[in-house]
Biopython code that builds the backbone (N, CA, C, O; Angstrom):
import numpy as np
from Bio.PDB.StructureBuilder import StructureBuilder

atoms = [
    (1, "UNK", "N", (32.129, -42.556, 144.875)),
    (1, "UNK", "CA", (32.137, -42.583, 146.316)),
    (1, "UNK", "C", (32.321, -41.156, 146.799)),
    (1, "UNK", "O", (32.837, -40.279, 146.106)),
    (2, "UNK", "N", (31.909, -40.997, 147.915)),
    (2, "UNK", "CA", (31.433, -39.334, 148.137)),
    (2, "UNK", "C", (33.448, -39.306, 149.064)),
    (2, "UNK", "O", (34.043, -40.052, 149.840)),
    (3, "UNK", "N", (33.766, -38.031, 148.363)),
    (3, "UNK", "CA", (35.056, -37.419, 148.654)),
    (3, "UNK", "C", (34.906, -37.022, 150.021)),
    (3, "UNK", "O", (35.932, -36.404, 150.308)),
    (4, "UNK", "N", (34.023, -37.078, 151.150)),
    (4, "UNK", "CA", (34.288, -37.003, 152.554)),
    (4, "UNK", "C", (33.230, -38.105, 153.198)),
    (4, "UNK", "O", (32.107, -38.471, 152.850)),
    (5, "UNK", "N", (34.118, -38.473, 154.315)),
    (5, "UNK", "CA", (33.340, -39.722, 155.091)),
    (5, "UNK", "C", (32.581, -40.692, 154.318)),
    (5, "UNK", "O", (31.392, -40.919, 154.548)),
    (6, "UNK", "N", (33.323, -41.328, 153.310)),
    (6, "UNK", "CA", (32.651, -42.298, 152.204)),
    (6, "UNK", "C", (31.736, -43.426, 153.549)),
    (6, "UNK", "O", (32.197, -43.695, 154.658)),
    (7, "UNK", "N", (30.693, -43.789, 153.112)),
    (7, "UNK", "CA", (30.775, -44.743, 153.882)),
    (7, "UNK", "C", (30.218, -46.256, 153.096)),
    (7, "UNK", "O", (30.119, -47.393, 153.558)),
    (8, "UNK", "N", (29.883, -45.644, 151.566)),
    (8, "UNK", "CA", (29.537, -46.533, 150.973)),
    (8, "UNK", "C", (30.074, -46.097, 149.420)),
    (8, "UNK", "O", (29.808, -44.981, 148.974)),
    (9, "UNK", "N", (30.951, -47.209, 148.548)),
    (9, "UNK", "CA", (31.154, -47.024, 147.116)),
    (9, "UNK", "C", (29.757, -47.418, 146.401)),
    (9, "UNK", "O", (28.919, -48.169, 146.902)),
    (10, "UNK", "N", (29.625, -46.631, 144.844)),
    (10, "UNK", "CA", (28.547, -47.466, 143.750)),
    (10, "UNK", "C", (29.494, -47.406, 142.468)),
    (10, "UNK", "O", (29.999, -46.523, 141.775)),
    (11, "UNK", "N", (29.471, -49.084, 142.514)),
    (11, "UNK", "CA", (29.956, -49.538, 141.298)),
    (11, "UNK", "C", (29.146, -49.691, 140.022)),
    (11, "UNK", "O", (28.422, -50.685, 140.078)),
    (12, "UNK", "N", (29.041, -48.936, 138.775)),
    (12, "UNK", "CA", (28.128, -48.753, 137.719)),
    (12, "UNK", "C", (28.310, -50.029, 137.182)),
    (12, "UNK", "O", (29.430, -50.338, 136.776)),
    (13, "UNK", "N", (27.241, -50.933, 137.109)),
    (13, "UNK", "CA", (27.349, -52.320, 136.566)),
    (13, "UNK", "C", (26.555, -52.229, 135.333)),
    (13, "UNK", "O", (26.539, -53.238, 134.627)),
    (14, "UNK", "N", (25.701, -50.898, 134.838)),
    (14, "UNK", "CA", (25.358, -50.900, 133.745)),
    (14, "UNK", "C", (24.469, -49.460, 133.319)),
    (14, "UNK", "O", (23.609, -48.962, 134.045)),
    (15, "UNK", "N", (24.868, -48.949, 132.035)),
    (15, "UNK", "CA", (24.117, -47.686, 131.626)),
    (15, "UNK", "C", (23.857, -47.698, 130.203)),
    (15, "UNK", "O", (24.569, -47.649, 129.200)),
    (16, "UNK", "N", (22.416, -47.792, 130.463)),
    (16, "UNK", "CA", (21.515, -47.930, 129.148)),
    (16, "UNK", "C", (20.625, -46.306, 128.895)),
    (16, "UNK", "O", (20.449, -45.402, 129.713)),
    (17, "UNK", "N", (20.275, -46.384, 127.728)),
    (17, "UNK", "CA", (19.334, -45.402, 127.148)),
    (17, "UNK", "C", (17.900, -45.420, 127.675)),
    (17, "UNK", "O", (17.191, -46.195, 127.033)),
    (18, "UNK", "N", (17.188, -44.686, 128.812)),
    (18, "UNK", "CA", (15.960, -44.824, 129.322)),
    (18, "UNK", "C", (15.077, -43.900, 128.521)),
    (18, "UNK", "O", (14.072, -43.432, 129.058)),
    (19, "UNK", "N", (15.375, -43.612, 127.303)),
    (19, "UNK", "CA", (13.900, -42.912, 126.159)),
    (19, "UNK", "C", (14.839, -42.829, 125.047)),
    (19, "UNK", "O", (15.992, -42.516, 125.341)),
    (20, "UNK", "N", (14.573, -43.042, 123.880)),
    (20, "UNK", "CA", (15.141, -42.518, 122.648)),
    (20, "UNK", "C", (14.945, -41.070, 122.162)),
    (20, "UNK", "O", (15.532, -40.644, 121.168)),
    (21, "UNK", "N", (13.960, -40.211, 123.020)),
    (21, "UNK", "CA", (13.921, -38.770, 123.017)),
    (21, "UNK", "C", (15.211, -37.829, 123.066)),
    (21, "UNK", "O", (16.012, -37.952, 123.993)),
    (22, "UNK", "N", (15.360, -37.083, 122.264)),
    (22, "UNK", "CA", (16.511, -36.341, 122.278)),
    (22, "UNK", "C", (16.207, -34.909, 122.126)),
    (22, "UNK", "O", (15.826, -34.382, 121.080)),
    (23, "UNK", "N", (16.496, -34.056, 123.765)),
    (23, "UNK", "CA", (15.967, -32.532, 124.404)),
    (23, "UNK", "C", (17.410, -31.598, 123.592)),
    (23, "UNK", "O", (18.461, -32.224, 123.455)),
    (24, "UNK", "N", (17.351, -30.409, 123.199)),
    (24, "UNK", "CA", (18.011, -29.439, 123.236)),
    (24, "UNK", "C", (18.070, -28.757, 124.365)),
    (24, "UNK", "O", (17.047, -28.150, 124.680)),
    (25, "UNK", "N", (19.230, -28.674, 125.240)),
    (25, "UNK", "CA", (19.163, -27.601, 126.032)),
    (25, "UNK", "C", (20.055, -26.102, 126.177)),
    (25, "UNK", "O", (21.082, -25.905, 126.826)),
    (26, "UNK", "N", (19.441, -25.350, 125.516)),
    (26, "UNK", "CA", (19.813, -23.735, 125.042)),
    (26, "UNK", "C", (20.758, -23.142, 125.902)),
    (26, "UNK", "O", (21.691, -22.439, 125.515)),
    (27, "UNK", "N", (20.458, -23.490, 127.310)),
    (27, "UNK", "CA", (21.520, -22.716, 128.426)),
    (27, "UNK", "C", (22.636, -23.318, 127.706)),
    (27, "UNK", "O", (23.254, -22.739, 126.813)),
    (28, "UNK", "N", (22.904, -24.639, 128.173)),
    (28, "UNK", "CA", (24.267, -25.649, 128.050)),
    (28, "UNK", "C", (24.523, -25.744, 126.498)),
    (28, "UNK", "O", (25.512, -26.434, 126.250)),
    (29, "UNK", "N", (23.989, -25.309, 125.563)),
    (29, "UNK", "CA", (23.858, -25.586, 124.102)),
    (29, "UNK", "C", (24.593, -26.560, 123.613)),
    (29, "UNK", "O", (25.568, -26.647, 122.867)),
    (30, "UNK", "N", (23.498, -27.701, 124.549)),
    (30, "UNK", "CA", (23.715, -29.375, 124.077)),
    (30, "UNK", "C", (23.046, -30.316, 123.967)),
    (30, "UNK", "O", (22.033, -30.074, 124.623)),
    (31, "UNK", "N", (22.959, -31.439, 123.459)),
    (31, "UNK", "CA", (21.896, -32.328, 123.684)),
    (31, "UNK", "C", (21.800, -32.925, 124.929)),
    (31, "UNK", "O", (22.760, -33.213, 125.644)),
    (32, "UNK", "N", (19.885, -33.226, 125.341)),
    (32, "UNK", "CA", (20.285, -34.179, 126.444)),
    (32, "UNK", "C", (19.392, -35.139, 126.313)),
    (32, "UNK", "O", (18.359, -34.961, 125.667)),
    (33, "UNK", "N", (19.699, -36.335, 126.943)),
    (33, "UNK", "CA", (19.457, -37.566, 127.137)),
    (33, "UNK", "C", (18.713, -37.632, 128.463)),
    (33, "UNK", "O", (18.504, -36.864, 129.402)),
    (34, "UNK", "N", (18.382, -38.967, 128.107)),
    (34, "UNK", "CA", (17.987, -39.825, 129.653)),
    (34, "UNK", "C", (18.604, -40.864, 129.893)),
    (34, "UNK", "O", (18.661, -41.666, 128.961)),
    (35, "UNK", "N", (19.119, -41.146, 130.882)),
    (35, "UNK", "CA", (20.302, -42.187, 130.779)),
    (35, "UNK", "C", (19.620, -43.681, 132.200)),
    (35, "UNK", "O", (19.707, -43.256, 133.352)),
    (36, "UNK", "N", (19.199, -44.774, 132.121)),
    (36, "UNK", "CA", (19.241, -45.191, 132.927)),
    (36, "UNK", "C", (20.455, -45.740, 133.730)),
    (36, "UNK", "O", (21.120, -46.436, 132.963)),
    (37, "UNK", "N", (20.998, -45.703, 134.956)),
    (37, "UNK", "CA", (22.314, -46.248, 135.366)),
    (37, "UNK", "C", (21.614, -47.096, 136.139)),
    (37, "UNK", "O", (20.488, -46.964, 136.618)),
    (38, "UNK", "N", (22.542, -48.159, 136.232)),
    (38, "UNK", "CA", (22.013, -49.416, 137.167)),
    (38, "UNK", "C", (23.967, -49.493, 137.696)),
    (38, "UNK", "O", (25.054, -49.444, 137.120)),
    (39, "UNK", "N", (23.354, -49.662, 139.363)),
    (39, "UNK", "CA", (25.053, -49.655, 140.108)),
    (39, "UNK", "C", (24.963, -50.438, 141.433)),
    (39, "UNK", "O", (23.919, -50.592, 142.066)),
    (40, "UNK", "N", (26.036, -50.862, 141.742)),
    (40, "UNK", "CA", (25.690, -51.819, 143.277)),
    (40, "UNK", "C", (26.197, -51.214, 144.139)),
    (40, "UNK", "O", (27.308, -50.743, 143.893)),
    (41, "UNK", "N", (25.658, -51.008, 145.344)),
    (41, "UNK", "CA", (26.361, -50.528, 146.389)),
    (41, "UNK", "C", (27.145, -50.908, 147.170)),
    (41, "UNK", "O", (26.614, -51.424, 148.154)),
    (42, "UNK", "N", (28.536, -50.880, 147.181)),
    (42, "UNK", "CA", (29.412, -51.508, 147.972)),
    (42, "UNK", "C", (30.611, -50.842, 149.280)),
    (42, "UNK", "O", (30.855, -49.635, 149.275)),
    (43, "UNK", "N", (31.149, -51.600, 150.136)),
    (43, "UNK", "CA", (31.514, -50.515, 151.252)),
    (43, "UNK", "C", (33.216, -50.237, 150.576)),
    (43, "UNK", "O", (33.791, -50.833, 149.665)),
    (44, "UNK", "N", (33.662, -49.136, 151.414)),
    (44, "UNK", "CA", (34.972, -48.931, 150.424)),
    (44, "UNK", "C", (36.277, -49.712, 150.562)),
    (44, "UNK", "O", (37.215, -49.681, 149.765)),
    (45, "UNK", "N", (36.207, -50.344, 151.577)),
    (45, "UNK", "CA", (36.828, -51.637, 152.180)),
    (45, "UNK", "C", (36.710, -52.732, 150.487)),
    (45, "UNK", "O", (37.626, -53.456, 150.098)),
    (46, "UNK", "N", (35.661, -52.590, 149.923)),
    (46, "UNK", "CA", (35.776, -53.334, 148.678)),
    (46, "UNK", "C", (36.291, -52.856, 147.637)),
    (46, "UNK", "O", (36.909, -53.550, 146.830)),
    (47, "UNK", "N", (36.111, -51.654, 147.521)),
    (47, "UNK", "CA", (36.756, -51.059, 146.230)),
    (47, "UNK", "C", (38.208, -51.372, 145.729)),
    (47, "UNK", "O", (39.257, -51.207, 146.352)),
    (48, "UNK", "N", (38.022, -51.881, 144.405)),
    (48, "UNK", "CA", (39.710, -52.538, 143.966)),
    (48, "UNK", "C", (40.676, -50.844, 144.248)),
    (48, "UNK", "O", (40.236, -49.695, 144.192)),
    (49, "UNK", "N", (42.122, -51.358, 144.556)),
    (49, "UNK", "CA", (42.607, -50.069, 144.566)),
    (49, "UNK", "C", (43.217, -49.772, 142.884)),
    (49, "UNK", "O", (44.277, -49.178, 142.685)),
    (50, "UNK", "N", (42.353, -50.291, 141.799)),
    (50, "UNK", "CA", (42.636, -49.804, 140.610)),
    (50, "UNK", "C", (41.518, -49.448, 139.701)),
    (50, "UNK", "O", (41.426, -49.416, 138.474)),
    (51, "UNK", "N", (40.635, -49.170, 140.743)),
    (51, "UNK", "CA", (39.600, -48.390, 140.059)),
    (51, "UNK", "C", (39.306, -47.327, 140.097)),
    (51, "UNK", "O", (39.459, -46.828, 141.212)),
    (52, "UNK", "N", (38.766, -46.421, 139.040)),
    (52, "UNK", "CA", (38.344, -45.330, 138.489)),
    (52, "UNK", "C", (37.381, -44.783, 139.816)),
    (52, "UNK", "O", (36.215, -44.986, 140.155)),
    (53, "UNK", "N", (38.348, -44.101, 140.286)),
    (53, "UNK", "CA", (36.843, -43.319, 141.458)),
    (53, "UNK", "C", (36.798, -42.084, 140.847)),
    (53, "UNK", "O", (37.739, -41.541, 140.269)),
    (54, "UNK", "N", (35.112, -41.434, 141.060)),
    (54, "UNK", "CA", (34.977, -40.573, 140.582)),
    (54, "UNK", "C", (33.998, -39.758, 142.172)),
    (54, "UNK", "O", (32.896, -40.222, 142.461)),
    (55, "UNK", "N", (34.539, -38.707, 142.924)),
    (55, "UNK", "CA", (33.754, -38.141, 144.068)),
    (55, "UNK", "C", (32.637, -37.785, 143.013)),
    (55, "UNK", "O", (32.671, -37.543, 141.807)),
    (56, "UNK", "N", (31.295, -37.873, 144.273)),
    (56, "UNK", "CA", (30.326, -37.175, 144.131)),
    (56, "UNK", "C", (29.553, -36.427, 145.222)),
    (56, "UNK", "O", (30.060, -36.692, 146.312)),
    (57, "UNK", "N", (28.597, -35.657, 145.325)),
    (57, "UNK", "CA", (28.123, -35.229, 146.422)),
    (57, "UNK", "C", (26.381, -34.825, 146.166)),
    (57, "UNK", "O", (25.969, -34.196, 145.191)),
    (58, "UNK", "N", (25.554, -35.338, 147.250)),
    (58, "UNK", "CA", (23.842, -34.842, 146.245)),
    (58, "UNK", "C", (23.656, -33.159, 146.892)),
    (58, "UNK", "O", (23.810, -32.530, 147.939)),
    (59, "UNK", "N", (23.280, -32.996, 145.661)),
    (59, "UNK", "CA", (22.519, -31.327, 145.704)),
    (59, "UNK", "C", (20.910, -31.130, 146.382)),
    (59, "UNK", "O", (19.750, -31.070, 145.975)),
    (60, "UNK", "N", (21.428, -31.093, 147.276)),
    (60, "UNK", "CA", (20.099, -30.856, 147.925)),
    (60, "UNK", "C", (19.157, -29.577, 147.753)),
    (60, "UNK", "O", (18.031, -29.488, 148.242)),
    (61, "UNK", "N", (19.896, -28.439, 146.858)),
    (61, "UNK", "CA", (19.188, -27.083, 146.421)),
    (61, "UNK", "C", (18.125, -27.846, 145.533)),
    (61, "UNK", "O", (17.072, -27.384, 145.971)),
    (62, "UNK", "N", (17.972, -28.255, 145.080)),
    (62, "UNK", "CA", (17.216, -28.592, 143.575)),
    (62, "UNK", "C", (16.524, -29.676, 143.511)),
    (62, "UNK", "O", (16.807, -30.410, 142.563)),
    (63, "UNK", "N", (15.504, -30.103, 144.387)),
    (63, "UNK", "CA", (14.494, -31.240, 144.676)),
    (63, "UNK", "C", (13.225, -31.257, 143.962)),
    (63, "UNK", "O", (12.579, -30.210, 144.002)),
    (64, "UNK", "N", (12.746, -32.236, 143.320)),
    (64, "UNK", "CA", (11.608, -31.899, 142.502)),
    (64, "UNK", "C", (10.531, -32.751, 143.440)),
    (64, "UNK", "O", (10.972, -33.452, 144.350)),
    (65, "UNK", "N", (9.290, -32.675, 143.219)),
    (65, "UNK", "CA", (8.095, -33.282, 144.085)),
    (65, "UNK", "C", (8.376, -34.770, 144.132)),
    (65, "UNK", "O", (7.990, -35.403, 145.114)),
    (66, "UNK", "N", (9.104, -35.456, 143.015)),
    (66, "UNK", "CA", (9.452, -36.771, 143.722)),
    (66, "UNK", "C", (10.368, -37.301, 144.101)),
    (66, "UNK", "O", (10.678, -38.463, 144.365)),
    (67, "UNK", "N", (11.018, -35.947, 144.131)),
    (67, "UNK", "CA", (12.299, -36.025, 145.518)),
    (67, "UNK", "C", (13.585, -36.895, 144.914)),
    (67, "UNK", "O", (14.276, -37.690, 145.552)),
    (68, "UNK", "N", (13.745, -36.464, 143.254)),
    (68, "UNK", "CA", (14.964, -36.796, 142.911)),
    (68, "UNK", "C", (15.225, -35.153, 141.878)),
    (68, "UNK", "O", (14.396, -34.409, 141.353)),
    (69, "UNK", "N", (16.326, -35.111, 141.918)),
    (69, "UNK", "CA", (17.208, -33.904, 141.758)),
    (69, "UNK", "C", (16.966, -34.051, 139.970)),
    (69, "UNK", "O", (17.029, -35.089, 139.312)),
    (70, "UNK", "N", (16.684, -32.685, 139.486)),
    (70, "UNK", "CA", (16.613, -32.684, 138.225)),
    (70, "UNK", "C", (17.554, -32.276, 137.514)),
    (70, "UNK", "O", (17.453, -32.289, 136.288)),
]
sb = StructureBuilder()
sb.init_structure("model")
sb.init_model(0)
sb.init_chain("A")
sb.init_seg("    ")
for serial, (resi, resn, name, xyz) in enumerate(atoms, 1):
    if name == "N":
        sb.init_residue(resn, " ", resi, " ")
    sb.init_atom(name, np.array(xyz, "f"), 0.0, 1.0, " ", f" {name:<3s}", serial, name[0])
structure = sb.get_structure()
């Protein structure tokens, strides 16, 4: 849930492997993956108060032509 003016939580209801391909990446000198996440969107009025929140925020510097962040 975004750390200012949440106005909506996503609860990760599931994260699977979306390619069995496995990238080296030299900057980060690590492996990377493709990860599919599947999550529901819920308001924060729902969120249990014993769950794992983790803030996030989208990067809008870094847009690729189909307009998801690489």
């Amino acid at each position: 849930m975004s750390a200012q003016r949440p106005r909506y939580a996503y609860r990760v209801e599931r994260v699977t492997n979306a390619s069995s391909e496995v990238h080296w990446d030299p900057v980060a000198k690590t492996e990377v993956r493709r990860l599919l996440i599947e999550a529901a969107r819920v308001t924060p009025a729902k969120v249990s108060p014993h769950a794992r929140i983790h803030s996030w925020r989208w990067d809008t510097r870094r847009v690729s032509a189909g307009g998801v962040p690489k």
